[in-house]
N, C-alpha and C positions, 0 to 999 in steps of 0.2 A: 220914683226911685225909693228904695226903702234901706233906709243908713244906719249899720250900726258901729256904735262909739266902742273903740277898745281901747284900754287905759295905759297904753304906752306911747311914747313921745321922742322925740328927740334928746330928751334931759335921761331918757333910758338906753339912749346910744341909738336910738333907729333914727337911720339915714334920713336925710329930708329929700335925697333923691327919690328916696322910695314915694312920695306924694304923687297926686294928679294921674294916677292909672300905671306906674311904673313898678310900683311893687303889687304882688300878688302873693295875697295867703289864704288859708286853708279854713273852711267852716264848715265841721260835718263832713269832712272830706273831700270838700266840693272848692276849686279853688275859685277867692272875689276877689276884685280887683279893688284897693286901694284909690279914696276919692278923693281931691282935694288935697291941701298941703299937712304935712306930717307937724302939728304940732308937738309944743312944749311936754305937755304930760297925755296929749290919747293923738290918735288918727282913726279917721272914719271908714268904713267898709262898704261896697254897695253888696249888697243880700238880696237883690230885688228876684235872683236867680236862684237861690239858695232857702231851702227852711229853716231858720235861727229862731232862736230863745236867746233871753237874758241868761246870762250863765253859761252856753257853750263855751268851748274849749276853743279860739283861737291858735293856730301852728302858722310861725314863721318860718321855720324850719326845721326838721327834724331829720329820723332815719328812709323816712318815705320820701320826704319835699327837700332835695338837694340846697346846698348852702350857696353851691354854684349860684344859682337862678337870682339870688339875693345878689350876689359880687355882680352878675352881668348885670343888673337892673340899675346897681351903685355903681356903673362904667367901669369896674373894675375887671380883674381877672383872676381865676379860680387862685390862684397862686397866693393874693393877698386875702384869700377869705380870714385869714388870723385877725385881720385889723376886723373885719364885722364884727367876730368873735370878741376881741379886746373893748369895743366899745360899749359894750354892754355896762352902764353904770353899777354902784354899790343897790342902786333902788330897786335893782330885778333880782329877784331870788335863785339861789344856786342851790340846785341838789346835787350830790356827791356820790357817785356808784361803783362799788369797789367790788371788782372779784375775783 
């Protein structure tokens, strides 16, 4: 299996539901399943499927990769997606798009 470390954690508001193959995000497009438990400051990715470099672009969610898919994975339901949203600590960078 081939693991890559990305540097978000639960102290960044990601769920620890999402550990152990429950959450899945996005590399290169291609989506990897979440290995192991969602530490403090990263969780780990399996890539074994995927072609990764240091440096790609990780999506948890976006305009393509529904927020949904997060809510069902954290046993929630689409309704409370705000609280994924709110949990997001001061540590993860916000940009601001106004038009």
């Amino acid at each position: 299996m081939r693991i890559g470390i990305v540097p978000i954690g639960y102290a960044d508001g990601l769920s620890r539901l999402l550990g152990n193959g429950n959450g899945k995000f996005y590399v290169n497009g291609q989506q990897v399943p979440v290995v192991g438990d969602i530490c403090m400051d990263m969780c780990m990715l399996d890539l074994s499927a995927v072609e990764a470099n240091e440096g790609d672009i990780v999506v948890i969610f976006d305009a393509e990769h529904d927020i949904a898919d997060v809510a069902n994975a954290c046993q929630t339901i689409p309704y409370e997606i705000y609280e994924i949203m709110t949990r997001a600590s001061q540590r993860v960078k916000r940009v601001y798009y106004q038009e």
